[in-house]
ROROBA-173948 format. One record per residue: residue number from 1; residue in one letter; chain; x, y, z of N, C-alpha, C in turn. Coordinates in steps of 0.02 Angstrom, whole numbers, padded with zeros to 5 digits. Example, Ala and Ser with C-alpha at 12.3 -4.5 7.8 and 13.67 -1.06 7.14 Angstrom:
<recs>
@vexlum=1, lumti=a, balo=A, n_c1=00660, n_c2=-00284, n_c3=00390, ca_c1=00615, ca_c2=-00225, ca_c3=00390, c_c1=00660, c_c2=-00165, c_c3=00390
@vexlum=2, lumti=s, balo=A, n_c1=00642, n_c2=-00112, n_c3=00354, ca_c1=00684, ca_c2=-00053, ca_c3=00357, c_c1=00645, c_c2=00002, c_c3=00394
</recs>
This chain:
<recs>
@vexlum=1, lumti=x, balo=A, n_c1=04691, n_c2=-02954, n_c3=-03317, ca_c1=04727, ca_c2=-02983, ca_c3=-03372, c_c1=04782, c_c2=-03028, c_c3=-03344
@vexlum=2, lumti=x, balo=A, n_c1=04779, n_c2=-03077, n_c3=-03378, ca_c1=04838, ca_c2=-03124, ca_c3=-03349, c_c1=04887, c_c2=-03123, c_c3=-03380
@vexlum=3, lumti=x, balo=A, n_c1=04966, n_c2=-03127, n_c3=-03318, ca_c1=05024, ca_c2=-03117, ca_c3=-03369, c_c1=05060, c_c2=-03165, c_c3=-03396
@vexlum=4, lumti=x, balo=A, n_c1=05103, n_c2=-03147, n_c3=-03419, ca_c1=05130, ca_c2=-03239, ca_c3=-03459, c_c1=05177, c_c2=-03243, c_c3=-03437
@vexlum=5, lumti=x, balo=A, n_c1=05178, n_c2=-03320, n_c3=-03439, ca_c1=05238, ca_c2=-03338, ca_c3=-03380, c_c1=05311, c_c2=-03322, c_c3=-03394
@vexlum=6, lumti=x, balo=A, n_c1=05341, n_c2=-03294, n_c3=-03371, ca_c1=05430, ca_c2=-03283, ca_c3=-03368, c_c1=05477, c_c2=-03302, c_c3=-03372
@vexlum=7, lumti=x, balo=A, n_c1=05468, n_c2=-03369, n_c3=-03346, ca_c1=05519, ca_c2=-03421, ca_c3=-03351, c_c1=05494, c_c2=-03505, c_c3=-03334
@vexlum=8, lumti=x, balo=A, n_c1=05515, n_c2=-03512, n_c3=-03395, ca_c1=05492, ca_c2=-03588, ca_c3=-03398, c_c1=05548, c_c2=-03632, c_c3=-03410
@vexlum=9, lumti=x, balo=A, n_c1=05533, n_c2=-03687, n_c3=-03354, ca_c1=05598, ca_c2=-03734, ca_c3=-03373, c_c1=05613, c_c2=-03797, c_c3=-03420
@vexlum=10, lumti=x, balo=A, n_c1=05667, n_c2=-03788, n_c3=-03428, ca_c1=05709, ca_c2=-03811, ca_c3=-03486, c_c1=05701, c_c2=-03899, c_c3=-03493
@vexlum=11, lumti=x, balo=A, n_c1=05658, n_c2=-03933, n_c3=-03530, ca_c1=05673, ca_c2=-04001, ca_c3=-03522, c_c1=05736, c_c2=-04041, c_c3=-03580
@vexlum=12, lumti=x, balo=A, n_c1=05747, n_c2=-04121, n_c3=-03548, ca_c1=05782, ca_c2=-04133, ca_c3=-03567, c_c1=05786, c_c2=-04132, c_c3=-03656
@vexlum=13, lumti=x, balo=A, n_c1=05733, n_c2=-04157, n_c3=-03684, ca_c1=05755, ca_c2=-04171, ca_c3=-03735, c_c1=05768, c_c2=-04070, c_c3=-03792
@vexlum=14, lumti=x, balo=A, n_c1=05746, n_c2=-04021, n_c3=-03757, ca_c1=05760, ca_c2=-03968, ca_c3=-03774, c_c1=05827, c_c2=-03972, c_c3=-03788
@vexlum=15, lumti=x, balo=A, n_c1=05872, n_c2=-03984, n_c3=-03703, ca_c1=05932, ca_c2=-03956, ca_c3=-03707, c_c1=05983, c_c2=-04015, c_c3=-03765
@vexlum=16, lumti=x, balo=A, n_c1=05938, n_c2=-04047, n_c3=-03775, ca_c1=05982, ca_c2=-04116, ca_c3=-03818, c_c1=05965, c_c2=-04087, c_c3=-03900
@vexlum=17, lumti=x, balo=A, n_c1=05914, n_c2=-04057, n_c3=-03911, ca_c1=05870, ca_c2=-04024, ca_c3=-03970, c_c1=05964, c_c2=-03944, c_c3=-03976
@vexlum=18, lumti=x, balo=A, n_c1=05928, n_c2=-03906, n_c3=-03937, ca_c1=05993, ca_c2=-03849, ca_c3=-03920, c_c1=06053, c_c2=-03875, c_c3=-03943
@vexlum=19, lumti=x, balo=A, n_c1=06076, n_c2=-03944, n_c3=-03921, ca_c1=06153, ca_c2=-03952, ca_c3=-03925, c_c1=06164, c_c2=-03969, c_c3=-03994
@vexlum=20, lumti=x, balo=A, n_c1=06109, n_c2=-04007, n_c3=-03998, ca_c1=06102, ca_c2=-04030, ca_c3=-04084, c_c1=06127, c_c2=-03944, c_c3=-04138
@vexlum=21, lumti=x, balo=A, n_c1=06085, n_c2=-03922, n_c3=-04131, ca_c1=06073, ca_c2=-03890, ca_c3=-04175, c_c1=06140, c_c2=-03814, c_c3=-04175
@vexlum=22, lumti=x, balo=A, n_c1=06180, n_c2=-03816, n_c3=-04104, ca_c1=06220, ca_c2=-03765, ca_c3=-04099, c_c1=06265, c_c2=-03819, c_c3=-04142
@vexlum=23, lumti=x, balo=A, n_c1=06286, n_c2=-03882, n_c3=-04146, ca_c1=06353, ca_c2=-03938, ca_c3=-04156, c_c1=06328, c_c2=-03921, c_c3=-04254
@vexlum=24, lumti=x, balo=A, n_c1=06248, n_c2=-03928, n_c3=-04263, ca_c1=06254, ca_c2=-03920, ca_c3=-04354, c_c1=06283, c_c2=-03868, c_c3=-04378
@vexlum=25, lumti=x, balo=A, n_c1=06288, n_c2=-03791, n_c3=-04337, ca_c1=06294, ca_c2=-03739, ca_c3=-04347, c_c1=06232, c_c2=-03684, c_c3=-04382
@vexlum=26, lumti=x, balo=A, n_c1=06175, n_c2=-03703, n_c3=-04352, ca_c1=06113, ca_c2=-03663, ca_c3=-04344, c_c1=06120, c_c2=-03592, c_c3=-04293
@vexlum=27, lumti=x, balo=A, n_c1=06115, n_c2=-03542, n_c3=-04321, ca_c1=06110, ca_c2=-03492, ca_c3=-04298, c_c1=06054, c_c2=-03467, c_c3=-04238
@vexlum=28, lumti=x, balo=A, n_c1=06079, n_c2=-03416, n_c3=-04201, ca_c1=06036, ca_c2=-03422, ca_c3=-04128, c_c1=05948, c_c2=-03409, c_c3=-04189
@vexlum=29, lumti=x, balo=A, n_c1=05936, n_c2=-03359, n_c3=-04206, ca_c1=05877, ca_c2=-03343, ca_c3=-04250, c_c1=05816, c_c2=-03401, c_c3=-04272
@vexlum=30, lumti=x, balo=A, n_c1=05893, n_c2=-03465, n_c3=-04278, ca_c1=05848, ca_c2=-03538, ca_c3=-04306, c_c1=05840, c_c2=-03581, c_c3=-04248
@vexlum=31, lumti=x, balo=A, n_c1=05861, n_c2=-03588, n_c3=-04194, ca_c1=05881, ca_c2=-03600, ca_c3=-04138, c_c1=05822, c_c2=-03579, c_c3=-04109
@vexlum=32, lumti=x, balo=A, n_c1=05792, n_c2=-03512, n_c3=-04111, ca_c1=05744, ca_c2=-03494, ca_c3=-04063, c_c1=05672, c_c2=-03493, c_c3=-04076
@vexlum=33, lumti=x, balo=A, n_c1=05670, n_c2=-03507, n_c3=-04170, ca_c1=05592, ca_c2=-03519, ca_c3=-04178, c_c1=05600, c_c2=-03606, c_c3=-04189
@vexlum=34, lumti=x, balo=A, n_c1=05640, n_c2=-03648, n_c3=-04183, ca_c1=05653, ca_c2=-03725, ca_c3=-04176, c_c1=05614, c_c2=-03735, c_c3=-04098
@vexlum=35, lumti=x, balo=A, n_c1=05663, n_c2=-03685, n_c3=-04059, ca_c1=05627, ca_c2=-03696, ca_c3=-03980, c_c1=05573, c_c2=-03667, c_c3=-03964
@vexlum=36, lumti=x, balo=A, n_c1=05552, n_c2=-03592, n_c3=-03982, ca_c1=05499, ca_c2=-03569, ca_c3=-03987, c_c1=05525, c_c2=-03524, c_c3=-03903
@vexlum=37, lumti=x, balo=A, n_c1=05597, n_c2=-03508, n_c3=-03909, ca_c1=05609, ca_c2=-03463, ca_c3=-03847, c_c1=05627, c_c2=-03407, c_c3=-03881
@vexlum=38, lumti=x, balo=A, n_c1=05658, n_c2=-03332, n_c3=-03835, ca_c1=05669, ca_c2=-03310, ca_c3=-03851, c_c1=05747, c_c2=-03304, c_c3=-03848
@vexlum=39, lumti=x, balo=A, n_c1=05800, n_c2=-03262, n_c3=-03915, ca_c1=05882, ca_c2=-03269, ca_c3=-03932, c_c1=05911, c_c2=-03264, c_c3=-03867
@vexlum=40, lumti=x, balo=A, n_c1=05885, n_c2=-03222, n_c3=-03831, ca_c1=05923, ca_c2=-03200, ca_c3=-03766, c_c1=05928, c_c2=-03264, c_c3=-03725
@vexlum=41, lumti=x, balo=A, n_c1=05866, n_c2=-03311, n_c3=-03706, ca_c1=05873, ca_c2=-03370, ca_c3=-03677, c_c1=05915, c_c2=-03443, c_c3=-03707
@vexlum=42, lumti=x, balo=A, n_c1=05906, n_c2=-03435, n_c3=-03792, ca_c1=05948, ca_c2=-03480, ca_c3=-03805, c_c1=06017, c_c2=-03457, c_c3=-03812
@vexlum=43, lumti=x, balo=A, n_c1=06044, n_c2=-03403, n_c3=-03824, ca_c1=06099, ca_c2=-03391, ca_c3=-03808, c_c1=06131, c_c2=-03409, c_c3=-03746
@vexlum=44, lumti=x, balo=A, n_c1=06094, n_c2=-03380, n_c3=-03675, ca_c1=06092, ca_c2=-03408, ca_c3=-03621, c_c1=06109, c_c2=-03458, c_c3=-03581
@vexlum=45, lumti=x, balo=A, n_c1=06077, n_c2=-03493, n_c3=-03609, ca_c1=06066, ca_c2=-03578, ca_c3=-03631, c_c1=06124, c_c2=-03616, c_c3=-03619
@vexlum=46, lumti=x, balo=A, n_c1=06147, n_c2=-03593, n_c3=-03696, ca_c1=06168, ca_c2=-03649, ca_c3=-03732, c_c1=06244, c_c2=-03623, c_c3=-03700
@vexlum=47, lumti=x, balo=A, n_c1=06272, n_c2=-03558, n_c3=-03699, ca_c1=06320, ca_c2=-03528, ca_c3=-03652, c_c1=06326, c_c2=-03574, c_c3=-03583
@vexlum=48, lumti=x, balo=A, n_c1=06266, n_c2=-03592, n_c3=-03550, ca_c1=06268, ca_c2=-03625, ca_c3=-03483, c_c1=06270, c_c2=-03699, c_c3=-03505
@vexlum=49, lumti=x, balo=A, n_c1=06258, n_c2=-03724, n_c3=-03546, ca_c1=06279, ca_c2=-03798, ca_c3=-03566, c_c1=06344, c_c2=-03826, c_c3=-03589
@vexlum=50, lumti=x, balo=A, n_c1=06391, n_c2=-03772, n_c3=-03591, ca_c1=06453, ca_c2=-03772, ca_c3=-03621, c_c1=06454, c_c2=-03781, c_c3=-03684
@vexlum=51, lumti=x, balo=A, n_c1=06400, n_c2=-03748, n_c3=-03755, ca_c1=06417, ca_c2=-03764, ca_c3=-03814, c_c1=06385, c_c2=-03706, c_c3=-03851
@vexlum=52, lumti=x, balo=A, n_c1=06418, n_c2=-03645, n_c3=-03823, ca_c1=06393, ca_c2=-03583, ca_c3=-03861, c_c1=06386, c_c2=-03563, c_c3=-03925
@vexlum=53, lumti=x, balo=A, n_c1=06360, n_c2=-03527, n_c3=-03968, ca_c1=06364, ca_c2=-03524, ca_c3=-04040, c_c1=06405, c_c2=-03481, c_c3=-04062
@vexlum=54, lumti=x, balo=A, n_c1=06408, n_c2=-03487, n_c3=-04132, ca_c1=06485, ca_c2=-03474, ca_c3=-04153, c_c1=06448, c_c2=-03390, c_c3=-04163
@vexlum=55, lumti=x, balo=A, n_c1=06515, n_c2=-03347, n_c3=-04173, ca_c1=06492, ca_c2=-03260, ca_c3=-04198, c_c1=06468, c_c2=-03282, c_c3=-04284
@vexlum=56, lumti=x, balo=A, n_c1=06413, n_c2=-03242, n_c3=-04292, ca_c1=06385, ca_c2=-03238, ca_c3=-04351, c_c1=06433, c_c2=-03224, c_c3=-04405
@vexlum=57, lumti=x, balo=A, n_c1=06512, n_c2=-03180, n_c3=-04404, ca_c1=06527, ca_c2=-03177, ca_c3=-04448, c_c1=06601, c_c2=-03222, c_c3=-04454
@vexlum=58, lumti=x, balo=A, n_c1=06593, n_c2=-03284, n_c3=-04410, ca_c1=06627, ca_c2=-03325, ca_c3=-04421, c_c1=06586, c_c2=-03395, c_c3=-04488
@vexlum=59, lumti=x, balo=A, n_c1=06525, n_c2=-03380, n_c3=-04433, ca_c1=06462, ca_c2=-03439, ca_c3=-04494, c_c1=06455, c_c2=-03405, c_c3=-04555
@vexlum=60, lumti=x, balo=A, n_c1=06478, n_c2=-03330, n_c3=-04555, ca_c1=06482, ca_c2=-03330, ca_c3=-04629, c_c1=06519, c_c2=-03347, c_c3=-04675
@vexlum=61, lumti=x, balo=A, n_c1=06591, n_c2=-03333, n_c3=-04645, ca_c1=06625, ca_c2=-03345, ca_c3=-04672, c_c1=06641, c_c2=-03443, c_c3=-04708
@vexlum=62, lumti=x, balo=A, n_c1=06597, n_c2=-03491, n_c3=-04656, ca_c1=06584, ca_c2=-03540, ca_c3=-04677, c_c1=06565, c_c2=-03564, c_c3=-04739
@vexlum=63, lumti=x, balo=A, n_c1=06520, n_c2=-03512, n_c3=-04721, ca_c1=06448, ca_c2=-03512, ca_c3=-04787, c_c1=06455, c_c2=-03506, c_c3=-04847
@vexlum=64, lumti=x, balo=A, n_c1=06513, n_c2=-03449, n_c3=-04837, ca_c1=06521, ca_c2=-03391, ca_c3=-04925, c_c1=06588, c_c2=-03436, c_c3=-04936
@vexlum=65, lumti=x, balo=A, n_c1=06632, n_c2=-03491, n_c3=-04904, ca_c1=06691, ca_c2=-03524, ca_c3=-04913, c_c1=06680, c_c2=-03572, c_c3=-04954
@vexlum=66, lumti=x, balo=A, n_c1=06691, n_c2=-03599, n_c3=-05009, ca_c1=06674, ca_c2=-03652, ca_c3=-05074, c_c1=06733, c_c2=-03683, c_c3=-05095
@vexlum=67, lumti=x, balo=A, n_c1=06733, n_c2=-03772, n_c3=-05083, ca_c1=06803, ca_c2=-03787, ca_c3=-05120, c_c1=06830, c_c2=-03771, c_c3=-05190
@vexlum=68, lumti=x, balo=A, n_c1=06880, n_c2=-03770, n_c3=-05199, ca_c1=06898, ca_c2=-03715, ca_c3=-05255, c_c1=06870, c_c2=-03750, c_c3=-05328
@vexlum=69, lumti=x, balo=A, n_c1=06826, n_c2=-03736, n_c3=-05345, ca_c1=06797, ca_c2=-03766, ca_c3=-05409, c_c1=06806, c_c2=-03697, c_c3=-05475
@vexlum=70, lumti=x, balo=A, n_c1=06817, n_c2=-03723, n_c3=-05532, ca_c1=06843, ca_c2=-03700, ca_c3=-05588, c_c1=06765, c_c2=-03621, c_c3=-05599
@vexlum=71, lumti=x, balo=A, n_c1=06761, n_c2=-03578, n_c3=-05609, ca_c1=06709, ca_c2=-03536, ca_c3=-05617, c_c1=06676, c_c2=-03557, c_c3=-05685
@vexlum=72, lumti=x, balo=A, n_c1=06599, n_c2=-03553, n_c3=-05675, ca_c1=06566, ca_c2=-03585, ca_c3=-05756, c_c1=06565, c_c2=-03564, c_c3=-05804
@vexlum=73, lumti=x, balo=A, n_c1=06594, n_c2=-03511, n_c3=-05831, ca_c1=06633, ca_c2=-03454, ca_c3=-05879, c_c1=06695, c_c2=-03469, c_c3=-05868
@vexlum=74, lumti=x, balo=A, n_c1=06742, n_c2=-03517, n_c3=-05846, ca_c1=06805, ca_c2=-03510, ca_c3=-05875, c_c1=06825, c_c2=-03564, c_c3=-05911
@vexlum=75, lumti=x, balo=A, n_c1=06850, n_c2=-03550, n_c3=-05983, ca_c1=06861, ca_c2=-03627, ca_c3=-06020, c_c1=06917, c_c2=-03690, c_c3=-05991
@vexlum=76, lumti=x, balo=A, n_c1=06906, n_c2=-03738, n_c3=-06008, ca_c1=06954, ca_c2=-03769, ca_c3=-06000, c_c1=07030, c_c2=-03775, c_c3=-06039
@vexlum=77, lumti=x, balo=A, n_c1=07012, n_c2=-03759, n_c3=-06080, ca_c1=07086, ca_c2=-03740, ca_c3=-06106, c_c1=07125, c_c2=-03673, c_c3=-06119
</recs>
């Protein structure tokens, strides 16, 4: 049975793909079926490129953050 290979190297337009996508704020999860590696290597990665990803419960806090708009149940007057 043949084994599969272990480590495969990184080309350019990957690590340009990687930088992209850590700078939109794509999570390692989206990050690793985009590259088709596994979290541990793009974490890895992108750590060794100088543009690591943010903690998940900082991107949440992004996420669930909304400029302050009036709620659609509250009247205007």
């Amino acid at each position: 049975m043949a084994k599969h290979p272990t480590k495969v190297s990184w080309t350019d337009d990957e690590l340009k793909k990687l930088a992209i996508l850590v700078e939109s704020g794509a999570t390692l999860i989206r990050a690793s079926a985009a590259l088709n590696r596994s979290i541990n290597g793009i974490q890895t990665k992108a750590r060794a490129i100088g543009k690591p990803f943010l903690p998940l419960r900082i991107l949440r806090k992004k996420w669930n953050s909304k400029p302050d708009q009036p709620s659609p149940t509250s009247k205007p007057y």
